[in-house]
BALOBA-1460 file (C-alpha; in Angstrom, 3 decimals):
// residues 143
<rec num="1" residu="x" x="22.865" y="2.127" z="-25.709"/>
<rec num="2" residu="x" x="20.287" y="1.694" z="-28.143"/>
<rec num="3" residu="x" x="18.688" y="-0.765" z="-26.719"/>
<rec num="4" residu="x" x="18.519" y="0.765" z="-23.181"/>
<rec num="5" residu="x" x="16.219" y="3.976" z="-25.399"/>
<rec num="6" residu="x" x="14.250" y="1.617" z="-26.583"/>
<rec num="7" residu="x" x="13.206" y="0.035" z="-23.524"/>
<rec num="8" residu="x" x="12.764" y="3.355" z="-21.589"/>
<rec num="9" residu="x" x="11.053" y="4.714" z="-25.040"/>
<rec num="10" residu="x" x="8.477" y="1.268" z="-25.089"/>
<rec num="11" residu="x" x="8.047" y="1.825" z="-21.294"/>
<rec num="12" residu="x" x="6.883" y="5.194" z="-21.326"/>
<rec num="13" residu="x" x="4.330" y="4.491" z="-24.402"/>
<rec num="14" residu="x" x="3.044" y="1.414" z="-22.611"/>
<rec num="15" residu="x" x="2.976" y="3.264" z="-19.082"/>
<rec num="16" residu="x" x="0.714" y="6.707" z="-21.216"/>
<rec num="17" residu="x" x="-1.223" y="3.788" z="-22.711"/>
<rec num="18" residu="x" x="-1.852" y="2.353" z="-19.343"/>
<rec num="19" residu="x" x="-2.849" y="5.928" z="-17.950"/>
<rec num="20" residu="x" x="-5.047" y="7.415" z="-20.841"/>
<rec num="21" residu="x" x="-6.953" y="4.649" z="-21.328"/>
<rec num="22" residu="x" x="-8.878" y="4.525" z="-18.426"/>
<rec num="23" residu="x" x="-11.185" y="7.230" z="-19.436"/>
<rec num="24" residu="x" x="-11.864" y="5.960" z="-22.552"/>
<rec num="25" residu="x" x="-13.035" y="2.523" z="-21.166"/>
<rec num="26" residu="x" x="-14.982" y="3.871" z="-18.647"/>
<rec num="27" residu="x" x="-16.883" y="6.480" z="-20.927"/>
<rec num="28" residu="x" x="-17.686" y="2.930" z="-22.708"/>
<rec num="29" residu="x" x="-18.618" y="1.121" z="-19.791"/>
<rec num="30" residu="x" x="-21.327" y="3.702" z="-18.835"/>
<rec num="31" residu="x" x="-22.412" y="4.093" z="-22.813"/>
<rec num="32" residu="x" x="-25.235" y="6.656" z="-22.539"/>
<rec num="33" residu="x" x="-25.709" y="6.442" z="-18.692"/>
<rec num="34" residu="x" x="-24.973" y="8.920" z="-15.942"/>
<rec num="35" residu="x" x="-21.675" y="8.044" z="-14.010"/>
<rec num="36" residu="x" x="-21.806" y="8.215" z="-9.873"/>
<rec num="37" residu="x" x="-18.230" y="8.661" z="-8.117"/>
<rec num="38" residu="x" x="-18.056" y="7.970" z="-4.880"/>
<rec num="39" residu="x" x="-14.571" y="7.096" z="-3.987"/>
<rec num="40" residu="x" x="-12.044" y="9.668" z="-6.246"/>
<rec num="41" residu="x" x="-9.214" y="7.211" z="-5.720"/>
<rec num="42" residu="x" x="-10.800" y="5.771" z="-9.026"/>
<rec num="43" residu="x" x="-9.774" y="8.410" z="-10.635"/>
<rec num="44" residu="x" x="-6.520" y="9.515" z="-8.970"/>
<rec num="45" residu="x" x="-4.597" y="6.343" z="-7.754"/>
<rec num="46" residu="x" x="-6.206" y="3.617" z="-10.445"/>
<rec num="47" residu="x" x="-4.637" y="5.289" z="-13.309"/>
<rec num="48" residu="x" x="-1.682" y="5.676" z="-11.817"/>
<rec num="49" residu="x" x="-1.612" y="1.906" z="-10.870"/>
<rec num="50" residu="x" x="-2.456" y="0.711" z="-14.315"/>
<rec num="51" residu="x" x="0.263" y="2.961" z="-15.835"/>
<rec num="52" residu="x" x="2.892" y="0.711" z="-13.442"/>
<rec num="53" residu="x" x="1.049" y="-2.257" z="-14.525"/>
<rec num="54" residu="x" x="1.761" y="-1.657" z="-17.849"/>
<rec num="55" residu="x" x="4.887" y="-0.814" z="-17.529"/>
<rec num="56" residu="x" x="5.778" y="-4.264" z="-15.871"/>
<rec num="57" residu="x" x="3.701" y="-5.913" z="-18.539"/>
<rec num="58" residu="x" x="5.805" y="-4.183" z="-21.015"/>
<rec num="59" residu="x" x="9.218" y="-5.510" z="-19.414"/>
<rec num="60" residu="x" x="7.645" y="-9.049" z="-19.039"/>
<rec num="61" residu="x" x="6.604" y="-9.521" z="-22.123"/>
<rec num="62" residu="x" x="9.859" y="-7.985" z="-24.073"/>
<rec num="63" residu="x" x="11.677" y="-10.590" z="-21.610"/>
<rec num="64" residu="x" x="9.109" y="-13.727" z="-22.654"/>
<rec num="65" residu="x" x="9.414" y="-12.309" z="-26.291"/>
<rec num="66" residu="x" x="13.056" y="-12.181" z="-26.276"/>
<rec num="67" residu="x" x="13.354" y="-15.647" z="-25.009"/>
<rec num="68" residu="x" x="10.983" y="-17.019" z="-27.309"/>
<rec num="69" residu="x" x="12.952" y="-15.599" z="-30.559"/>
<rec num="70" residu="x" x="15.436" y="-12.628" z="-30.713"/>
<rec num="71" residu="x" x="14.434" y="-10.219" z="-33.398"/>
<rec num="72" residu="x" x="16.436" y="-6.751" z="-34.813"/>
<rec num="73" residu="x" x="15.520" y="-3.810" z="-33.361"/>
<rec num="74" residu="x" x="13.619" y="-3.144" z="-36.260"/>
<rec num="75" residu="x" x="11.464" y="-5.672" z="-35.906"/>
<rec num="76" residu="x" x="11.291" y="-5.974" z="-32.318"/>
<rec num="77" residu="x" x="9.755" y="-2.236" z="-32.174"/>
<rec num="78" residu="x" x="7.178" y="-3.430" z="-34.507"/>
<rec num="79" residu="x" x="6.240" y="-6.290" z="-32.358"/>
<rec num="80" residu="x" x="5.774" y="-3.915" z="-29.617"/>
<rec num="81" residu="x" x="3.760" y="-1.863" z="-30.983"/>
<rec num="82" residu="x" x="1.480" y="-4.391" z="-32.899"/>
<rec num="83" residu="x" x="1.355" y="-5.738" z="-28.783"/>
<rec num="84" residu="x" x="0.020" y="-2.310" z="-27.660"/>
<rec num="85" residu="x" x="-2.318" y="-2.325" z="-30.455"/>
<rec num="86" residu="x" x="-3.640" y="-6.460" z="-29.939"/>
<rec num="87" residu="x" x="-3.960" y="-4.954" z="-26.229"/>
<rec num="88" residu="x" x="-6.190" y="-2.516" z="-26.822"/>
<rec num="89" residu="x" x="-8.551" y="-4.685" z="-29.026"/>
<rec num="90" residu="x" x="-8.460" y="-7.076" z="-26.206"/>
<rec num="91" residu="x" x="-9.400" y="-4.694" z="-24.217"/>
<rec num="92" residu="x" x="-12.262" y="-3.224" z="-26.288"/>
<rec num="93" residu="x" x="-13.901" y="-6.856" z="-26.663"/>
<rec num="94" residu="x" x="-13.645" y="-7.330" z="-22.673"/>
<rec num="95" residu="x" x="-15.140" y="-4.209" z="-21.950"/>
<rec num="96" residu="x" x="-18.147" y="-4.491" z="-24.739"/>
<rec num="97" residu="x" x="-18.250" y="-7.953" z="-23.556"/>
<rec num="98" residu="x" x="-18.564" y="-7.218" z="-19.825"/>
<rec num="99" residu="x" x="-20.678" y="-3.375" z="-20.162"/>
<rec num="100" residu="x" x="-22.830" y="-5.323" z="-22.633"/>
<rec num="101" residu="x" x="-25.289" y="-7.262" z="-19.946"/>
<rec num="102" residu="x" x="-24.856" y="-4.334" z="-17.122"/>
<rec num="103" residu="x" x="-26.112" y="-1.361" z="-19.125"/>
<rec num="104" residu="x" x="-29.153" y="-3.315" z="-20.485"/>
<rec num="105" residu="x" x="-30.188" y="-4.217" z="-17.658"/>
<rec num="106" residu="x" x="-30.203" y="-0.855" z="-15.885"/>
<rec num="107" residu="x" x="-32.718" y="1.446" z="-16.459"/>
<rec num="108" residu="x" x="-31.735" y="4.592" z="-18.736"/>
<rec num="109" residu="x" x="-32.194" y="7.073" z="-15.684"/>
<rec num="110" residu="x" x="-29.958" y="5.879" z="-13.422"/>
<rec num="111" residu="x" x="-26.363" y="6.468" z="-12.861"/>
<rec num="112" residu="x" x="-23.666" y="3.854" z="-13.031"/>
<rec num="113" residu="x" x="-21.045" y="3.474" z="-10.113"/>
<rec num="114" residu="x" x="-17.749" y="3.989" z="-11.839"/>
<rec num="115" residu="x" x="-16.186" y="2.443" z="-8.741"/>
<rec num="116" residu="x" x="-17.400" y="-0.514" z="-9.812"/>
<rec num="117" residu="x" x="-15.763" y="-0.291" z="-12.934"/>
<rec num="118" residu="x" x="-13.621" y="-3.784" z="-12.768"/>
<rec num="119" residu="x" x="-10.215" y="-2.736" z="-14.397"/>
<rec num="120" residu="x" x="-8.301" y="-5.085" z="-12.699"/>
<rec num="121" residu="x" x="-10.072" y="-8.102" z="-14.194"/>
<rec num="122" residu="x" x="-10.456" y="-6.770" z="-17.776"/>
<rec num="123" residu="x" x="-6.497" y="-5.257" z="-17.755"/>
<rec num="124" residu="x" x="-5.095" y="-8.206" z="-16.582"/>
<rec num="125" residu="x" x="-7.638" y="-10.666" z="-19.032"/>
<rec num="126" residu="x" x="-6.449" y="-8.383" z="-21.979"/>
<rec num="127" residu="x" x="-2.813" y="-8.799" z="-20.796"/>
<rec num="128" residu="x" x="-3.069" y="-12.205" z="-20.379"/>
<rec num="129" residu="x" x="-4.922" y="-12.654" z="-23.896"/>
<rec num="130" residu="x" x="-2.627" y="-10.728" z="-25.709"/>
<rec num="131" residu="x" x="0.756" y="-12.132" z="-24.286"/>
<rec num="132" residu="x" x="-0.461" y="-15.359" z="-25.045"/>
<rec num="133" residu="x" x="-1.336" y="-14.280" z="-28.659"/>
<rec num="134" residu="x" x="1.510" y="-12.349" z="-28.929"/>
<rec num="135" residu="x" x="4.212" y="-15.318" z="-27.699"/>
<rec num="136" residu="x" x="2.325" y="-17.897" z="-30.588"/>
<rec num="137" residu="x" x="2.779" y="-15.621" z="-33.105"/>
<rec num="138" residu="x" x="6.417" y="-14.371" z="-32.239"/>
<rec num="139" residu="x" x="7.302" y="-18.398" z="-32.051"/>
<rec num="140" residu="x" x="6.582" y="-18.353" z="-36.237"/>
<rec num="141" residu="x" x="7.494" y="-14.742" z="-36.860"/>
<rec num="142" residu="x" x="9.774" y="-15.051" z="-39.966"/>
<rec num="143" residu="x" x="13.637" y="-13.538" z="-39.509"/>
């Protein structure tokens, strides 16, 4: 029974990470620029859709985690939350890395489409990163 709370519990922190953070990358991605919506779906459906996709990262990467080596409770609900954590680094670096070229070479005047804001290729890189991080270090995590 425990362990079914703390899957739901994980799932719903991963899925309001997933939602909520959004706005924060974008406000990065424009930095000091004006932001131009055109299609509100970015706004309405996308964070919806990320909060799912973290959700299923969340359940894939407890899975791949669990296989890899069992921990206690304990120490699994640490791992998860170092994993949101690593995630959100990731995705810092990705979108400095990426927002880093565009916004220099824009004028300061003009606005930025934030529909073409590319969350599905910086989520998924800092998913990907992370799990792949996260499954070499749970391989030597000490019992």
């Amino acid at each position: 029974m425990v362990k079914a709370y703390f899957l739901v519990g994980f799932a719903f922190v991963f899925a309001l990470f997933g939602y909520f953070s959004l706005d924060i990358l974008v406000s990065q991605y424009l930095g000091d620029h004006q932001g131009a919506i055109i299609d509100l779906r970015a706004f309405i459906i996308l964070p919806l859709t990320l909060a799912v996709e973290y959700v299923i990262y969340f359940m894939v990467s407890y899975f791949l985690f669990d296989k890899v080596k069992p921990l206690t409770l304990k120490q699994d609900s640490f791992f998860q939350m170092l994993s949101l954590i690593i995630n959100a680094v990731f995705l810092f670096i990705f979108v400095s890395l990426y927002s880093r070229g565009l916004r220099d070479s824009v004028a300061d005047g003009v606005a930025l489409r934030v529909d073409d804001f590319p969350a599905t290729k910086i989520y998924l890189s800092s998913m990907i990163a992370s799990l792949l991080l996260l499954l070499g270090a749970r391989k030597f995590w000490r019992q």
